[in-house]
C-alpha positions as CSV (number, residue, x, y, z in Angstrom):
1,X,197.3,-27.0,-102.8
2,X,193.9,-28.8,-103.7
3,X,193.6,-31.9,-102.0
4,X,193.0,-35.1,-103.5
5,X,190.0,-36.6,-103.4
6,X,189.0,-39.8,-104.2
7,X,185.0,-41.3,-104.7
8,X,182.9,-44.3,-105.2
9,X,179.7,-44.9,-105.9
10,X,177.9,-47.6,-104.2
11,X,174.6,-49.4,-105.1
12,X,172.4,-51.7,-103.0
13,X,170.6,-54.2,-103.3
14,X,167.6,-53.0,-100.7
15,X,166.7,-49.3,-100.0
16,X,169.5,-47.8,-97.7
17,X,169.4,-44.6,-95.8
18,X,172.6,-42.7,-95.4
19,X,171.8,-40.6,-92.3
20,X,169.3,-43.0,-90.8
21,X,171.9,-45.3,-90.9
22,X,174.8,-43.6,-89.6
23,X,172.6,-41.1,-87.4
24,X,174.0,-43.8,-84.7
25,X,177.4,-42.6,-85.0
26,X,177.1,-39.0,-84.4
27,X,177.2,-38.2,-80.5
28,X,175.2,-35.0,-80.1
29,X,175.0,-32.2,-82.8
30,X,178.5,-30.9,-81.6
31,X,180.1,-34.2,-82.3
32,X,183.3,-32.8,-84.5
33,X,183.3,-36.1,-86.4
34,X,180.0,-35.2,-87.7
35,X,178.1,-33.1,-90.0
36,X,175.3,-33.1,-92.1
37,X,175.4,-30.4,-94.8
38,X,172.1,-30.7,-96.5
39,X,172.3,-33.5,-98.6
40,X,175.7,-34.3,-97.7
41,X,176.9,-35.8,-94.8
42,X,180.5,-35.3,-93.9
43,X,182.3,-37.9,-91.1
44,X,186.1,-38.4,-89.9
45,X,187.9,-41.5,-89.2
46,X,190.7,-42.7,-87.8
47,X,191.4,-45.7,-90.6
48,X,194.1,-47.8,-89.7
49,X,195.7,-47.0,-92.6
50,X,195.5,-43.1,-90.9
51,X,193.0,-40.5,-90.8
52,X,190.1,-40.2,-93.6
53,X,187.4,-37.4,-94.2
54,X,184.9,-38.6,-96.1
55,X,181.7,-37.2,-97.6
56,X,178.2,-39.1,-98.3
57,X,175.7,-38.4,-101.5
58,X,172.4,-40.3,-101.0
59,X,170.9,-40.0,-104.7
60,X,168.8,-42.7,-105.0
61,X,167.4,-45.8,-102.5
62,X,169.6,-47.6,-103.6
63,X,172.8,-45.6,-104.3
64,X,175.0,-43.4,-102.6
65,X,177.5,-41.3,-103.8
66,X,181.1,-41.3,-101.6
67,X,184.2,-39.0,-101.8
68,X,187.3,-39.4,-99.3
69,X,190.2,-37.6,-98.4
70,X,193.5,-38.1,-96.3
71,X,195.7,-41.3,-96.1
72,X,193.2,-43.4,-94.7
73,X,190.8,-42.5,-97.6
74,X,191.4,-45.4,-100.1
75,X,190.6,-47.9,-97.0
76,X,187.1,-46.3,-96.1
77,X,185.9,-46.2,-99.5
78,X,186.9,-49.7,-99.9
79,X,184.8,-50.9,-97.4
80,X,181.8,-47.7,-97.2
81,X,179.3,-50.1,-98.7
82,X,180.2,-52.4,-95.2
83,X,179.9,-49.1,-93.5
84,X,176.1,-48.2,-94.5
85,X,175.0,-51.9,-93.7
86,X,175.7,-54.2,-96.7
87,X,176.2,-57.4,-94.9
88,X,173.6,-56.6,-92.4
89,X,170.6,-59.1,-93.7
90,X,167.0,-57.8,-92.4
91,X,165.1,-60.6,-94.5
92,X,164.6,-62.9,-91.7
93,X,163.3,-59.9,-89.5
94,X,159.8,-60.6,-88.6
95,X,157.6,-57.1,-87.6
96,X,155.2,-59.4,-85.0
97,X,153.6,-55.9,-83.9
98,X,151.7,-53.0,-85.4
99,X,154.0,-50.5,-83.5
100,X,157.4,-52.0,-85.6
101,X,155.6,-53.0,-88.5
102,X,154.8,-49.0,-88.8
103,X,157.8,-48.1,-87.7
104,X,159.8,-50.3,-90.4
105,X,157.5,-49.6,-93.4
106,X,158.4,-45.8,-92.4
107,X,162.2,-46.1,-92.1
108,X,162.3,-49.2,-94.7
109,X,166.4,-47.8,-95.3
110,X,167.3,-47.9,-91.7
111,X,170.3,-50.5,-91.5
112,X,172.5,-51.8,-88.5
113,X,176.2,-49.9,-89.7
114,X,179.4,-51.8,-89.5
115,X,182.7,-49.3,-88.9
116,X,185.0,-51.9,-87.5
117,X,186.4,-49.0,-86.0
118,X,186.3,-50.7,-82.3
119,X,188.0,-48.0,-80.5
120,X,185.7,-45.1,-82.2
121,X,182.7,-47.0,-80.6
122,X,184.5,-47.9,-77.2
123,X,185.5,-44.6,-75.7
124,X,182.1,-42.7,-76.7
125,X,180.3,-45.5,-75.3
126,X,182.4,-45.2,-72.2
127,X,181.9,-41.8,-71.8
128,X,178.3,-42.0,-71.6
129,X,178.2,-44.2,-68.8
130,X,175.7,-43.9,-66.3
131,X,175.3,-40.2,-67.1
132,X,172.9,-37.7,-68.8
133,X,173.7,-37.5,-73.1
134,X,174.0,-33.6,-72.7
135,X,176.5,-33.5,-70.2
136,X,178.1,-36.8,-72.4
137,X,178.1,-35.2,-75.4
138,X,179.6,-31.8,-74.2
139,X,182.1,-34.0,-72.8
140,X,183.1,-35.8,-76.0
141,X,182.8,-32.3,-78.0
142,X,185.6,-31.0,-75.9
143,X,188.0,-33.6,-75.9
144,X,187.5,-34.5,-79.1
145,X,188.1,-30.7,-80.4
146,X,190.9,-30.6,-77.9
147,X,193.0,-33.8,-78.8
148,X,191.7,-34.7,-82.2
149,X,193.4,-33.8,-85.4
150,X,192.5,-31.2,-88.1
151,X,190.8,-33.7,-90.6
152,X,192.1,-34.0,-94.2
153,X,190.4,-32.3,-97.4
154,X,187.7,-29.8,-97.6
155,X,185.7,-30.8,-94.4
156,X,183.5,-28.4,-92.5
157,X,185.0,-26.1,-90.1
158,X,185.1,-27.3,-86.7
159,X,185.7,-30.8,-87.9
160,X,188.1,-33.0,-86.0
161,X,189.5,-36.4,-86.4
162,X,189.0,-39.2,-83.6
163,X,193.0,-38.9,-81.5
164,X,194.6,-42.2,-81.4
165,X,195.1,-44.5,-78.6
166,X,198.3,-42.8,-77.8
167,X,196.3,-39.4,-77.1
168,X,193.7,-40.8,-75.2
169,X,196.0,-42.7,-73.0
170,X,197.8,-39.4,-72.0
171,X,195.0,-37.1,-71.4
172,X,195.9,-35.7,-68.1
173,X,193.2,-35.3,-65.7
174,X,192.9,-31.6,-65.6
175,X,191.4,-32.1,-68.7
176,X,189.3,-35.0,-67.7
177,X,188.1,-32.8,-65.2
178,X,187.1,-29.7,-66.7
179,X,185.2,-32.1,-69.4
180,X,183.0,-33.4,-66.3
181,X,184.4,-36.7,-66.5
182,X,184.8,-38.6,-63.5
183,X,187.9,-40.6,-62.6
184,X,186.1,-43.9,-62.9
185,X,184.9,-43.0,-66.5
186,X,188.2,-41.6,-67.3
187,X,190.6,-44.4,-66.2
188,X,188.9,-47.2,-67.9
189,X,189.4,-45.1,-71.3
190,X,192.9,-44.8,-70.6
191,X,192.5,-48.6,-69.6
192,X,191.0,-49.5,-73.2
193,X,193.3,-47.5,-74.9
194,X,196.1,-49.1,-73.9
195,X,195.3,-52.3,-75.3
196,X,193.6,-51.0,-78.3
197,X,195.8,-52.6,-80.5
198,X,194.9,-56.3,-78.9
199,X,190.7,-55.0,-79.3
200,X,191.4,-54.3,-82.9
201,X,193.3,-57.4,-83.6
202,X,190.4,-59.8,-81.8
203,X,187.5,-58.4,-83.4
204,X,189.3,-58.4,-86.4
205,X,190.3,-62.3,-85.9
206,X,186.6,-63.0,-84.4
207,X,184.6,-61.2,-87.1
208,X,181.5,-63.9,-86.8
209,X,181.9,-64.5,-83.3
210,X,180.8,-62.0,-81.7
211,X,180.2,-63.4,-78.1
212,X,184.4,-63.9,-77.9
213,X,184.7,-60.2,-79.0
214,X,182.4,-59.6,-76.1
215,X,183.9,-61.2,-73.8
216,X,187.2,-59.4,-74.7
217,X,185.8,-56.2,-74.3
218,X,184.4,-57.2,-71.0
219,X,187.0,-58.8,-69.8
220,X,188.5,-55.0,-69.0
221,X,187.0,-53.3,-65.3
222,X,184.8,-50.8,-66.4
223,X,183.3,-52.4,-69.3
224,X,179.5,-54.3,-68.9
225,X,176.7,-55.2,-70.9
226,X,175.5,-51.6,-71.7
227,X,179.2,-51.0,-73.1
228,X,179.6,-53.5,-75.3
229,X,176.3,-53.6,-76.5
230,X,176.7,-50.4,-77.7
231,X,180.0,-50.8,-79.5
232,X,178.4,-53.9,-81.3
233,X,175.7,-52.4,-82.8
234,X,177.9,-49.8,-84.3
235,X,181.3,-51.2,-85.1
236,X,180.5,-54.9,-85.2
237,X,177.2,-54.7,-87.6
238,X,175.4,-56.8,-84.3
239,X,171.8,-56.5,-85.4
240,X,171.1,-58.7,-81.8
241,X,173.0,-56.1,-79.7
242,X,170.4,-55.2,-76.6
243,X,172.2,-52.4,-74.4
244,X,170.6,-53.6,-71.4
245,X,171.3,-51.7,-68.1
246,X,169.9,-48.6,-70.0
247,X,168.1,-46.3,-68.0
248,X,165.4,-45.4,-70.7
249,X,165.6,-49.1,-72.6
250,X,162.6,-50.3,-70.1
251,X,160.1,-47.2,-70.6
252,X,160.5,-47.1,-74.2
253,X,159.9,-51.2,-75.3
254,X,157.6,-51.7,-72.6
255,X,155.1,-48.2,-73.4
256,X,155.7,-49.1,-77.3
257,X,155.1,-53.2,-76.8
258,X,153.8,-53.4,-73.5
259,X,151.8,-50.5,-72.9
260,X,153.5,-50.6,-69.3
261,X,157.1,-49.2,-68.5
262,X,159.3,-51.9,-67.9
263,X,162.2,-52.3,-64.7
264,X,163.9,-54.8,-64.8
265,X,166.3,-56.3,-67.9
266,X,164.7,-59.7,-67.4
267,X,161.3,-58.5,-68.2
268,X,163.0,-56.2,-71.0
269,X,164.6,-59.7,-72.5
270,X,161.5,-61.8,-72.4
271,X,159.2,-59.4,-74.4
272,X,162.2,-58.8,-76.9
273,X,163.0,-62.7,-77.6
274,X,161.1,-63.1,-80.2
275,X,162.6,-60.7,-82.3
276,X,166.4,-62.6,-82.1
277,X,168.5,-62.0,-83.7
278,X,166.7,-58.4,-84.8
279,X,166.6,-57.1,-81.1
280,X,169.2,-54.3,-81.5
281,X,166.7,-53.6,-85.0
282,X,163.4,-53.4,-82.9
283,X,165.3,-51.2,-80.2
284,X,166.0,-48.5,-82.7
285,X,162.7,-48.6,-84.9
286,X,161.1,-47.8,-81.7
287,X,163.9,-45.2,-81.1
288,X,162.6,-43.7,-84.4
289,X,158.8,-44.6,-84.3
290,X,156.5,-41.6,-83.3
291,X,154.1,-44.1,-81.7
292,X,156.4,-45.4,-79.2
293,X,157.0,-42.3,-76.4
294,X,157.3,-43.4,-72.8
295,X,155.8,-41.5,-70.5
296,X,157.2,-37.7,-69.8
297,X,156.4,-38.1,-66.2
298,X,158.3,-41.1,-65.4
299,X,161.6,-41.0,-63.5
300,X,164.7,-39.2,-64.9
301,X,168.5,-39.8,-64.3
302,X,170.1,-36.9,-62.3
303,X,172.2,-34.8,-63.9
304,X,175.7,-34.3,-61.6
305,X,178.2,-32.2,-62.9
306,X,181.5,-33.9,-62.2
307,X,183.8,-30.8,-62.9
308,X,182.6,-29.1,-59.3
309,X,182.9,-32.8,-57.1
């Protein structure tokens, strides 16, 4: 039986790019909520309306072709032009250095995404805590495949579906384990998903104040700074969000802006002032920018692999 598929197609008012965009999202090239297909990039959500596969066209700056599929469907297309960055508002954004003004004439599409899926952006963000992104994503590739759902429609195999709260909350920790997540990590995901439901309503009561969504998310042990950064400049459309604890954040503004690595977050916020409320904007054009590399010599995080402590 051929599934139903529904599609929109969205135009902008600025130059939008899909993958640029939503690159954000994806969590390694294993992530099974991700895919890019050529053209087409394929994604999974868990809607709260249920689960959604969905399917983006870009074909044209300005306009991007969507088709959706599963129960949830109907909801994302309704708000996909939200998703890719409609409300985010770049015209106040001031380049102030050759390194970003390069940067944003290059990736003149890039836009700060809004999901307002808080959970989706919690749990990922929590998982990559304080540890190498290899070992983070493997981790989220397996427990994703393991406890997420097949994902409706004709999605790529391999695809998965983000598991709900409930799922999360009962991963035993065998499995935690033999993903190489700690017992720290792994209890404050169970921790979050518990009171997902109370997350979801407050951002969705709070959606222009984002420093009481903050401090909701920070209010639960095991969530900082770094965390909720992270799930702001994905799920809440934050432009401003600065992930600051992040082990590479100093070496890559202070080599691009600086022309010196960086240490401390103080140093890291003074040099990015300016830029408010673009910060989380600056952090990624230099992300993207070929002229801001720190240097290959500098410190690195250890790797520990938490399935043999």
């Amino acid at each position: 039986m051929k599934a139903n598929v529904l599609a929109r197609q969205v135009r902008f008012d600025m130059p939008v790019n899909t993958w640029l965009t939503l690159s954000v999202l994806r969590h390694g090239v294993g992530d099974p909520t991700t895919r890019r297909d050529g053209p087409v990039l394929w994604r999974t959500s868990l809607m709260s309306s249920g689960a959604a596969t969905y399917a983006l066209t870009q074909v044209g700056p300005r306009q991007v072709d969507a088709r959706a599929w599963g129960p949830g469907g109907a909801e994302l297309l309704e708000s996909v032009d939200v998703l890719l960055g409609a409300q985010d508002d770049p015209c106040s954004f001031e380049t102030r250095h050759p390194v970003v003004a390069d940067a944003h004439r290059r990736y003149s599409g890039l836009r700060v995404p809004l999901t307002g899926r808080l959970l989706e952006a919690l749990i990922p963000a929590i998982i990559e805590q304080k540890v190498v992104s290899l070992d983070a994503f493997a981790a989220w590739r397996r427990l994703v495949t393991r406890f997420g759902t097949l994902p409706p429609g004709p999605a790529p195999a391999g695809m998965r579906v983000f598991p709900t709260a409930e799922a999360w909350a009962s991963i035993p920790s065998w499995e935690w384990h033999r993903a190489g997540v700690d017992p720290r990590r792994a209890r404050t995901v169970q921790a979050v998903a518990r009171v997902a439901a109370q997350l979801e309503r407050l951002a969705a009561a709070h959606p222009h104040d984002l420093p009481t969504v903050y401090r909701g998310l920070q209010s639960i042990p095991g969530v900082g700074v770094w965390t909720a950064a992270e799930v702001g400049a994905r799920a809440l459309g934050d432009a401003d969000a600065v992930s600051f604890g992040d082990y590479h954040l100093g070496a890559l503004v202070g080599s691009a802006l600086m022309d010196r690595r960086l240490v401390r977050d103080d140093e890291i916020a003074e040099v990015l002032e300016p830029w408010r409320p673009h910060r989380r904007r600056v952090v990624r054009l230099l992300e993207l920018s070929p002229y801001a590399r720190p240097e290959r010599r500098g410190p690195r995080m250890p790797r520990v692999d938490h399935r043999l402590v």
